[in-house]
DORO-282277 format. One line per 2 residues: number of its first residue (from 0); for each residue x, y, z of C-alpha. Coordinates in pm, 1 decimal. Example, Ala and Ser with C-alpha at 12.3 -4.5 7.8 and 13.67 -1.06 7.14 Angstrom:
DORO-282277
0 = 1230.0:-450.0:780.0; 1367.0:-106.0:714.0
***
This chain:
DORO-282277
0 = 0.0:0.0:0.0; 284.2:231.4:21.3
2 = 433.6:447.6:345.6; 167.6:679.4:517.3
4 = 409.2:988.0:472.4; 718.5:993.0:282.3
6 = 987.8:1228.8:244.7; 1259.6:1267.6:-66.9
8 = 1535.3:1453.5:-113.9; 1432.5:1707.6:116.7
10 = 1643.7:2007.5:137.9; 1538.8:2285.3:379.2
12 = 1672.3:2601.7:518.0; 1592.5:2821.5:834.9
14 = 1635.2:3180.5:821.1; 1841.4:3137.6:522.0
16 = 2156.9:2985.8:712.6; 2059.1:2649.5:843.3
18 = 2054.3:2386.5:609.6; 1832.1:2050.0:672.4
20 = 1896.5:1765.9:396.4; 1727.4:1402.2:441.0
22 = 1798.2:1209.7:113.9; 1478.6:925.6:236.3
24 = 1253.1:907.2:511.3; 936.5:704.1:482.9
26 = 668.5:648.4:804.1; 430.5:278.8:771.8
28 = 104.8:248.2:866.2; 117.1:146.9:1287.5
30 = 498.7:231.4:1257.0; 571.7:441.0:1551.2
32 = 905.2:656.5:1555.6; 1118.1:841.9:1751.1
34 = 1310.2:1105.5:1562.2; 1628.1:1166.7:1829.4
36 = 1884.3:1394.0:1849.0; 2055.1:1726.9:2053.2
38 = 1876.3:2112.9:2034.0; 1929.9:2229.2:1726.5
40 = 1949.2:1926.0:1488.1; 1687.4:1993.7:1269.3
42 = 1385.5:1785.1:1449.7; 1107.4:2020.7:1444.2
44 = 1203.5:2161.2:1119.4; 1130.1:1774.5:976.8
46 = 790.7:1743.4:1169.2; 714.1:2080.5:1020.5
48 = 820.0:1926.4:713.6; 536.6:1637.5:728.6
50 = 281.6:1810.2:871.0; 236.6:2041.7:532.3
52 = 331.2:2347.3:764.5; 655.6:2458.9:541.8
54 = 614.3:2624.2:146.4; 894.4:2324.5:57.7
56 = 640.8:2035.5:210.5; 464.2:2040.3:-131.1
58 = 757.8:1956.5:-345.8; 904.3:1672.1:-145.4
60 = 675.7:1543.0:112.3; 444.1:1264.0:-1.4
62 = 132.5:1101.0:132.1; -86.1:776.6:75.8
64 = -366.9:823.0:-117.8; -643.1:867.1:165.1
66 = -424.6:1076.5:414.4; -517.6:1467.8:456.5
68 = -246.9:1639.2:671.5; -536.9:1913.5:736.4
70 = -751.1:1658.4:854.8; -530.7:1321.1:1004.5
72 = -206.9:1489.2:1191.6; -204.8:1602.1:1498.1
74 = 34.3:1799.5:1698.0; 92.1:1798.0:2081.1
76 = 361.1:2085.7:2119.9; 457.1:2344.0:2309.3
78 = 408.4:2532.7:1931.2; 32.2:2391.2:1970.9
80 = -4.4:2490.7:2295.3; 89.3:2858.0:2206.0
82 = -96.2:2875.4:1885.7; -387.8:2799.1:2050.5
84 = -327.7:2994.1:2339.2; -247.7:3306.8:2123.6
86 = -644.0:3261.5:1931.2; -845.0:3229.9:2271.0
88 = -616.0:3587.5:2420.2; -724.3:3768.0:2054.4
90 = -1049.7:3645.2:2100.8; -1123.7:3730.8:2428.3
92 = -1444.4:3933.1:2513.1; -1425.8:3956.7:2858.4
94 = -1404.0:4333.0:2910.1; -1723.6:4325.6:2722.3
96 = -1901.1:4065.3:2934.7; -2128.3:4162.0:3213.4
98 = -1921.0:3972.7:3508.1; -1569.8:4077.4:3287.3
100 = -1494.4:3623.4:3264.7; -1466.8:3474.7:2946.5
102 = -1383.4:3129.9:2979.2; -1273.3:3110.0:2581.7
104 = -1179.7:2756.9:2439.5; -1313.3:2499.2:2686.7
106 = -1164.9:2195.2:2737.7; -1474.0:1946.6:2679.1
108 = -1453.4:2169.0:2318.2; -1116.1:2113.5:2213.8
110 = -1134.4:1758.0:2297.3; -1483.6:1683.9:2109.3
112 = -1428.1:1926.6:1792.3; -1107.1:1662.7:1673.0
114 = -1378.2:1419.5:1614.6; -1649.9:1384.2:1266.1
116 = -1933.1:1579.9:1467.8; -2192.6:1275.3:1306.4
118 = -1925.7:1010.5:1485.6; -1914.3:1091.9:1837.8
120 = -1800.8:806.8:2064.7; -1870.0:898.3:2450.7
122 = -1708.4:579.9:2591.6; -1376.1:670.8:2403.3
124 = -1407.9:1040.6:2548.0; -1489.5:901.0:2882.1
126 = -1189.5:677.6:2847.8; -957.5:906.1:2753.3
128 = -1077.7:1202.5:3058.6; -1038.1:916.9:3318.4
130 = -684.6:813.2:3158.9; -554.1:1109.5:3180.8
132 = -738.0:1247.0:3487.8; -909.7:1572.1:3310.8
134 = -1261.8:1543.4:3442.8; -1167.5:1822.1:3660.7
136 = -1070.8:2082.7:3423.0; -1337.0:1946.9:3134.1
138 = -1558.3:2327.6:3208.9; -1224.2:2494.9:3195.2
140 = -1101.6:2756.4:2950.2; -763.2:2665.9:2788.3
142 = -589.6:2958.7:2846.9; -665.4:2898.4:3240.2
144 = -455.8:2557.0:3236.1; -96.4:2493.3:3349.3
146 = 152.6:2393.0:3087.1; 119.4:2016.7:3170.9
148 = -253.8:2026.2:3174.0; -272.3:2176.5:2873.0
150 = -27.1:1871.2:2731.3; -247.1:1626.7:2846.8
152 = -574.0:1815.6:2683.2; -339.1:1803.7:2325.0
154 = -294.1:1442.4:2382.1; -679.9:1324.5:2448.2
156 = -804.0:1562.4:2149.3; -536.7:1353.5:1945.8
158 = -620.4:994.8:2030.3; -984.6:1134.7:2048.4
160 = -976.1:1234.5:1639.1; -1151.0:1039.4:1412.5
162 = -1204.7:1021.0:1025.4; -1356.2:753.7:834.7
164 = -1125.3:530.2:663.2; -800.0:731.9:738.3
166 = -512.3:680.6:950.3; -346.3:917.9:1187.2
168 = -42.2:1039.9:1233.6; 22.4:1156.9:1607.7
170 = 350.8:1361.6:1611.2; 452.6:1422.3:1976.4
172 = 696.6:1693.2:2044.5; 848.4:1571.8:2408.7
174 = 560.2:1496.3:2512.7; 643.0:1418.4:2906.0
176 = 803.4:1784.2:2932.0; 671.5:2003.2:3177.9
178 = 476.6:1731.9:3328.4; 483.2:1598.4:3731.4
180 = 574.5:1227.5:3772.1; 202.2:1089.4:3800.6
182 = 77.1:1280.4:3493.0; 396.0:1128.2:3279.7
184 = 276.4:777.5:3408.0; -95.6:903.2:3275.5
186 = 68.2:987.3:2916.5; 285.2:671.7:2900.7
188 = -2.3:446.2:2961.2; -266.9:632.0:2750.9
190 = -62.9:671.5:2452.0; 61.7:321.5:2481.1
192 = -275.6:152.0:2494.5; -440.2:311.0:2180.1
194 = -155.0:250.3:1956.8; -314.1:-39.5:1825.3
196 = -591.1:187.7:1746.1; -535.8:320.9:1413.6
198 = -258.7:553.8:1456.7; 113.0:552.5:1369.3
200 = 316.7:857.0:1556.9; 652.6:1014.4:1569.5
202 = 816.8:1132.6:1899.0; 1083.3:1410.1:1887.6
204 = 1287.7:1346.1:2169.3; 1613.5:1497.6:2267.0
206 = 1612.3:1238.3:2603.1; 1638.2:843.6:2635.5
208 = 1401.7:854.6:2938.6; 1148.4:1011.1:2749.2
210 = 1103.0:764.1:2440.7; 791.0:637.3:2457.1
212 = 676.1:265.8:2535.3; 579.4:105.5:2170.8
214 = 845.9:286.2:1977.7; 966.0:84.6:1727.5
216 = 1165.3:269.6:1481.1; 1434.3:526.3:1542.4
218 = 1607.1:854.7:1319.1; 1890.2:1001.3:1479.7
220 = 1925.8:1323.5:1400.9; 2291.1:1562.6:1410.5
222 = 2394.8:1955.6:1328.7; 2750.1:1974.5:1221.1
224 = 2927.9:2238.0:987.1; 2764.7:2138.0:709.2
226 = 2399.8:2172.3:811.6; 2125.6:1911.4:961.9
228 = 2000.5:1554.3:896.0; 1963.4:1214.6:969.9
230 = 2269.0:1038.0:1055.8; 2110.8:690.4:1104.2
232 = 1740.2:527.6:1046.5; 1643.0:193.7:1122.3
234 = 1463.8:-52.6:1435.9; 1477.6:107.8:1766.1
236 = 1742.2:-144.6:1886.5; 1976.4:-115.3:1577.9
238 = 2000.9:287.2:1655.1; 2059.5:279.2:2000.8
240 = 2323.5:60.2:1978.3; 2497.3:239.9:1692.1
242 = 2820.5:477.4:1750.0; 2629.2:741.1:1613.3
244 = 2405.7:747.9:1912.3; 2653.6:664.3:2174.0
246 = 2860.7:984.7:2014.3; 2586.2:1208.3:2096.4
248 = 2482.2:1078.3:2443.5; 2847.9:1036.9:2610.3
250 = 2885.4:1448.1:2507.8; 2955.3:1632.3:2814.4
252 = 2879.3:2000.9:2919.3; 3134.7:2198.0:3127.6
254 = 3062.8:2570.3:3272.9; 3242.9:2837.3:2997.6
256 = 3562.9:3010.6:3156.9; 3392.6:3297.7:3032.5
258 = 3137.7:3318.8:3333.9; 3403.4:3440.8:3583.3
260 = 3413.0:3755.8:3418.0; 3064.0:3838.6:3432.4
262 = 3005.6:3743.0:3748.7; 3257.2:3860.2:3954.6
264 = 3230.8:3794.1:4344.9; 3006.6:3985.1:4549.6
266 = 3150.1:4001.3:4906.7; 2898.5:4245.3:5023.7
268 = 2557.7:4029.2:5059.3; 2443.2:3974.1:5423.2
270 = 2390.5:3619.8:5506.6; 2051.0:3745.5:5725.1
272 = 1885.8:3954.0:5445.7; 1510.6:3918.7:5397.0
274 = 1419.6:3859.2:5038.0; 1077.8:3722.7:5043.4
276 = 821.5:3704.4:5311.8; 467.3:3599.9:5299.2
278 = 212.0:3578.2:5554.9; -116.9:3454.4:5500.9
280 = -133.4:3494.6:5136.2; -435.7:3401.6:4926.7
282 = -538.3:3378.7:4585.4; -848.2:3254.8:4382.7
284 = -998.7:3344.4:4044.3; -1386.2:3403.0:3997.9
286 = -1473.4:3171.4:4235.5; -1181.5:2919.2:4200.1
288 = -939.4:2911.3:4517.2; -612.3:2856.7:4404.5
290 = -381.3:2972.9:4700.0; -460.3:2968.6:5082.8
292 = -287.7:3065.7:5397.3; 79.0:3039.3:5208.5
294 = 312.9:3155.9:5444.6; 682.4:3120.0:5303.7
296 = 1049.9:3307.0:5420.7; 1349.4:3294.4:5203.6
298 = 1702.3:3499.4:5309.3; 1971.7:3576.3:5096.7
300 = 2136.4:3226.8:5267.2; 1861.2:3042.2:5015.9
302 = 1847.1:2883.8:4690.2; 1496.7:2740.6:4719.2
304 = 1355.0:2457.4:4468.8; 950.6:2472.7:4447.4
306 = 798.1:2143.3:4402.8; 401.5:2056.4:4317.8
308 = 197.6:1901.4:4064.5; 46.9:2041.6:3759.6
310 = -228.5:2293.2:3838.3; -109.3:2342.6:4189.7
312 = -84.4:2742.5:4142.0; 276.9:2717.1:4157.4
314 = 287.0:2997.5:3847.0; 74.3:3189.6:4053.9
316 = 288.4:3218.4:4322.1; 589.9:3376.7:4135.9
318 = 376.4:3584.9:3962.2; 241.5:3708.5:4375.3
320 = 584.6:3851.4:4364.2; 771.5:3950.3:4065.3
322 = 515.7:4187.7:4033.0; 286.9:4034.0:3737.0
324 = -3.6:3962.9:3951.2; -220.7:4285.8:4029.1
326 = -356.2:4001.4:4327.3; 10.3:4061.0:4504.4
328 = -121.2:4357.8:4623.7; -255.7:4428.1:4949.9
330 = -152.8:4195.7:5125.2; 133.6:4104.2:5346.3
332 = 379.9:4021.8:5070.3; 745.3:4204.4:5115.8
334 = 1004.1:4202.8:4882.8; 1346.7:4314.7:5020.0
336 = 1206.6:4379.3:5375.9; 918.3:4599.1:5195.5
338 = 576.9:4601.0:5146.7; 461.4:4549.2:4813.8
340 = 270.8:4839.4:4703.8; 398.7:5076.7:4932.5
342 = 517.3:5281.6:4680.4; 740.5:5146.8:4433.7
344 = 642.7:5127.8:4103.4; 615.2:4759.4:3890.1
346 = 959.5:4850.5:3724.4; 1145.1:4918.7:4058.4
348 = 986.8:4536.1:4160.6; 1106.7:4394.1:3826.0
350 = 1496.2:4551.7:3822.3; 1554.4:4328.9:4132.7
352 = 1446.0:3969.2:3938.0; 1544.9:3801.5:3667.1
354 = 1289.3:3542.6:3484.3; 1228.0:3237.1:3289.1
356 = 944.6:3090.7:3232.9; 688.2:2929.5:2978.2
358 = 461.8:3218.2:3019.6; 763.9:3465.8:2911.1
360 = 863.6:3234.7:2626.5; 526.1:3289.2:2471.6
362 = 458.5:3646.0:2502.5; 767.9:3620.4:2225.1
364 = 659.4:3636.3:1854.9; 826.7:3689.6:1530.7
366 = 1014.6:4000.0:1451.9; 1307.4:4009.8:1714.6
368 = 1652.0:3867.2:1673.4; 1830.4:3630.9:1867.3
370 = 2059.8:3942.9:2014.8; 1804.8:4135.5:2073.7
372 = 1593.4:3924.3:2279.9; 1907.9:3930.2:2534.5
374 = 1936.0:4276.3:2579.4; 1566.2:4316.7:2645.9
376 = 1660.0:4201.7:3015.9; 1774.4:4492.1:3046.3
378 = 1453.2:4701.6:3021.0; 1229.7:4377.6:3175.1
380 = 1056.8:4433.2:2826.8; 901.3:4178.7:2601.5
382 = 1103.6:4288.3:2305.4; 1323.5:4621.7:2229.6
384 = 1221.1:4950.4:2220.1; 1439.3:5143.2:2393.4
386 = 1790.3:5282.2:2288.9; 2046.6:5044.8:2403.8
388 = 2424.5:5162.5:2503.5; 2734.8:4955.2:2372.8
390 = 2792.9:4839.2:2743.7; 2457.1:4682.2:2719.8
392 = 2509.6:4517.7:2391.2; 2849.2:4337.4:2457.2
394 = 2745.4:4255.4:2795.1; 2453.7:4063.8:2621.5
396 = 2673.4:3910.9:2381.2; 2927.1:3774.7:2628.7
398 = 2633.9:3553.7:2746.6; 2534.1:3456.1:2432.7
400 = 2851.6:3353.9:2391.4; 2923.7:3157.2:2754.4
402 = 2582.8:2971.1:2632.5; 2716.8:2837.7:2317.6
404 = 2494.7:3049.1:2072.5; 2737.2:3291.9:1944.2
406 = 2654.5:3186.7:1597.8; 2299.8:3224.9:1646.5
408 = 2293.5:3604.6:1755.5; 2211.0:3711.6:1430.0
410 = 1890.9:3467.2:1400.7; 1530.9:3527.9:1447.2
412 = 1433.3:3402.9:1791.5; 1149.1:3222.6:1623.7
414 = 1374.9:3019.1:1366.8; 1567.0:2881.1:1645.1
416 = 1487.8:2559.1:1819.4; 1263.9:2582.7:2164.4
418 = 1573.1:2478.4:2353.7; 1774.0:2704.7:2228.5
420 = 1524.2:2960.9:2304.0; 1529.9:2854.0:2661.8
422 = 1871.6:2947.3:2679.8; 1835.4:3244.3:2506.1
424 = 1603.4:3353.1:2803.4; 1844.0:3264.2:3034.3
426 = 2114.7:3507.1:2887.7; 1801.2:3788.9:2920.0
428 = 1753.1:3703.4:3292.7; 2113.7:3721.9:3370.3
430 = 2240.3:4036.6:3184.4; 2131.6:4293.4:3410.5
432 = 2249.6:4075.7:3752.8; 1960.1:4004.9:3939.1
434 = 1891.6:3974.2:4308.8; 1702.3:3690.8:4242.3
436 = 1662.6:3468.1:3943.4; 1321.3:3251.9:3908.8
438 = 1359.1:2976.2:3699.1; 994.0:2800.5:3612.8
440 = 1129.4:2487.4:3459.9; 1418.2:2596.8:3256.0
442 = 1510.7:2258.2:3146.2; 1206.5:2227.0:2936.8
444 = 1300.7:2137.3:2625.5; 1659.8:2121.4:2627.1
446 = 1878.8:1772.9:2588.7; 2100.4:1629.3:2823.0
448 = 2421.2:1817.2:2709.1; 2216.9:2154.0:2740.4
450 = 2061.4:2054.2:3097.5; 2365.8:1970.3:3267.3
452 = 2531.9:2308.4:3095.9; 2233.3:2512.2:3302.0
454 = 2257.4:2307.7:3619.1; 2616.9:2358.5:3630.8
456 = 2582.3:2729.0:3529.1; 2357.7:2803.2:3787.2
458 = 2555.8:2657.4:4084.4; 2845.6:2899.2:4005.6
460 = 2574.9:3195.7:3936.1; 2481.6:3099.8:4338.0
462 = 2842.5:3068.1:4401.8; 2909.0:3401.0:4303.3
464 = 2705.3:3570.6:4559.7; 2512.5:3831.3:4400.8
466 = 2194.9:3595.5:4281.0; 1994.5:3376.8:4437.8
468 = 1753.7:3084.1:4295.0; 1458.4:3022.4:4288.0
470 = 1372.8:2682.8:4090.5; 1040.0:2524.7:3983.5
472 = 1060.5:2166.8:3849.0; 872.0:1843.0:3825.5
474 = 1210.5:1642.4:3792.2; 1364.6:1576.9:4124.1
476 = 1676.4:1507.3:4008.0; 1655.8:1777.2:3796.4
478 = 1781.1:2057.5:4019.9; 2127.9:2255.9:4092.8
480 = 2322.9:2161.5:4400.6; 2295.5:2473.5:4560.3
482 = 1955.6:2389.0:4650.4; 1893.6:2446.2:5016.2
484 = 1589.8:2477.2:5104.4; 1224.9:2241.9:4932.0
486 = 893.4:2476.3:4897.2; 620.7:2199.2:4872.4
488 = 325.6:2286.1:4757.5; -17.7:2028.0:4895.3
490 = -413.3:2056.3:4927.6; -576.8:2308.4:5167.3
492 = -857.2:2189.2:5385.8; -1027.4:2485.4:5305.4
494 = -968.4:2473.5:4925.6; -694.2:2553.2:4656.5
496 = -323.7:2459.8:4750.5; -87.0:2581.5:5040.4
498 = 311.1:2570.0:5108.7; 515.0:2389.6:5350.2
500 = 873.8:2553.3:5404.8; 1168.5:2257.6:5451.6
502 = 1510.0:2204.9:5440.5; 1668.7:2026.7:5138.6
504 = 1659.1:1686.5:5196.4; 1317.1:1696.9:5393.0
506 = 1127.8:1370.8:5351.2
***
């Protein structure tokens, strides 16, 4: 019957410079592949490829005779997730609506709408809600969920699609990013009991742990001086035992030289300095509780790791107090041994943090370079408007450079890959030296070379003195050694989620 997709002499560029070639690359019917390889190798810019969303898919992508890309390919990506974020925020009427709540995109909606409207099956949607634990959030607009929730929603709405006749093609962009340990288990087993269900997939992965149960085929993907491609293509168990793939996983990271310089030692911080004090801090949307009674102290002697599952309103506290949440205000929340909202305006509470986060890495669209991006940290803008000095420019570049990117300062944020856009945001949060840095899983998305690189960057950033962190991940391994102190996150009697404060370690 011929491969469901097929691709032939492919030859691809990004931003005019990088240059993907794949001579053959063909997908069966109930084949299910894993396309591996480091940040940067060309990964998404093949799923791209097949999914008919590049001008060059039409000239050497191929498909069997019954297969609509349109209609039979679905994405779960953090891409997705902002596309469809972006639509529900430009539709939003809610300043027009008496009670100023509009809920948008609702879960129950997404999920059903992948399906022929004639065809519903309510034992498969039940199914797939009780899989993957979404009853809970089925009445909830999109744009309300947590990265992870949102990555499960992506996932039922794919195994939920339906089309006479036709088989789909589930491409899953690291699909267990972002997510807390019991959710992963919830994707592993979901996806892994419906692939006999009509579907064949491919799984970008940059991670061994992450490959998917029922993967059965593997491409191995590599950037070198003469562009991207597939170094090796065969069974699973053929690929990972190639030197090819043992090349790219025994690669180790090692903190630049380079950092010394812009960091130099700051003997002057007091060991007893108050940074962040809450007392009794609450927080709830329309009538959804999502913080009570958090009480929380962190000193300039802590780098603190926050730890929850998805949902848990862990967001929502950082937001409390880098001074993006209007619902920080009036109450007993100090920053610096201050009352927020005593005075100070949003841009004196910004100056003292620097930030990563999922939220920040989708407020950026096309139209701003690579360089660009960086110096932004400067201003604590989303973008660059402002005249920038030649202090602030080389300053920017040095990091660019200590990251491994120097190539890629000329680039359009949006043409590089997400990991590399992680680090990108790290070089923002770090130009201007902040008091505190809050990192709201910066790993996401990067490979192993690229996590232990920020790991090990950020325990000589806390070395240094003159930052301290403030680290949100669902990986407990996952987290720099100058942890000190655990911010847990668990239900409230009274509703929504509270904190408990505990030394590193802390069972």
């Amino acid at each position: 019957m011929g491969p469901l997709v097929a691709v032939d002499k492919a030859q691809c560029r990004i931003g005019g410079q990088a240059l993907l070639t794949v001579e053959h690359f063909a997908i069966e019917r109930g084949q299910h592949w894993c396309v591996f390889g480091r940040n940067g190798s060309g990964k998404t810019l093949l799923a791209n490829l097949i999914a008919a969303k590049r001008r060059e898919s039409s000239s050497y992508i191929s498909y069997a005779a019954n297969f609509d890309p349109a209609l039979d390919l679905y994405s779960v990506s953090f891409e997705e997730q902002q596309r469809l974020w972006e639509r529900d925020n430009r539709l939003d009427i809610s300043e027009y609506n008496s009670d100023a709540q509009d809920k948008g995109t609702v879960v129950e909606e997404l999920i059903r709408a992948s399906r022929a409207r004639q065809i519903q099956d309510d034992s498969l949607f039940a199914r797939l809600i009780e899989q993957l634990a979404l009853k809970g959030v089925l009445g909830k607009g999109i744009r309300f969920l947590s990265s992870g929730q949102m990555r499960k929603v992506l996932i039922a709405r794919a195994l939920y699609a339906y089309r006479e006749g036709a088989v789909r093609l589930l491409i899953l962009d690291d699909p267990l990013e972002s997510i807390d340990r019991v959710s992963q288990e919830q994707i592993r087993n979901t996806i892994g009991a419906s692939m006999d269900e009509g579907f064949s997939s491919l799984q970008l992965c940059r991670r061994a742990q992450d490959i998917l149960p029922g993967v059965s085929h593997m491409a191995l993907m590599r950037q070198d001086a003469s562009g991207m491609g597939i170094v090796r293509q065969g069974s699973l168990d053929e690929v990972m035992g190639s030197a090819e793939y043992a090349q790219i996983e025994s690669a180790r990271a090692q903190v630049p030289e380079r950092l010394s310089t812009l960091l130099p030692m700051d003997a002057g911080v007091r060991d007893d300095e108050e940074l962040i004090r809450l007392e009794n801090v609450t927080a709830s949307y329309g009538d959804i509780t999502v913080l009570t009674d958090v009480n929380w102290l962190m000193t300039s002697r802590d780098h603190v790791v926050i730890e929850g599952p998805n949902g848990c309103g862990k967001s929502t506290l950082l937001s409390l107090i880098d001074g993006e949440n209007h619902k920080g205000y009036g109450q007993e929340v100090f920053l610096f041994s201050r009352l927020k909202g005593s005075g100070e305006t949003i841009w004196e509470t910004k100056k003292h943090f620097g930030v990563v986060s999922n939220e920040l890495h989708n407020k950026y669209v096309k139209g701003w370079r690579v360089l660009d991006v960086v110096v932004s940290g400067f201003f604590d803008s989303v973008g660059l408007y402002d005249e920038t000095g030649t202090a602030q420019i080389e300053e920017a570049r040095a990091w660019v450079e200590a990251l491994g990117l120097q190539p890629l300062e000329k680039n359009y944020y949006h043409e590089i890959s997400f990991g590399q856009q992680r680090l990108i945001l790290l070089a923002r949060a770090m130009v201007k030296k902040p008091r505190i840095l809050i990192l709201d899983e910066p790993c996401v998305g990067l490979d192993d070379y690229h996590r232990q690189l920020i790991l090990a960057m950020l325990d000589a950033i806390a070395q240094r003195g003159q930052t301290n962190i403030l680290y949100v991940t669902h990986v407990p391994d996952e987290q720099p050694h100058c942890i000190n102190q655990v911010l847990r996150f668990s239900k409230h009697s009274a509703g929504g989620y509270t904190v408990e404060q505990l030394p590193q370690g802390a069972a």
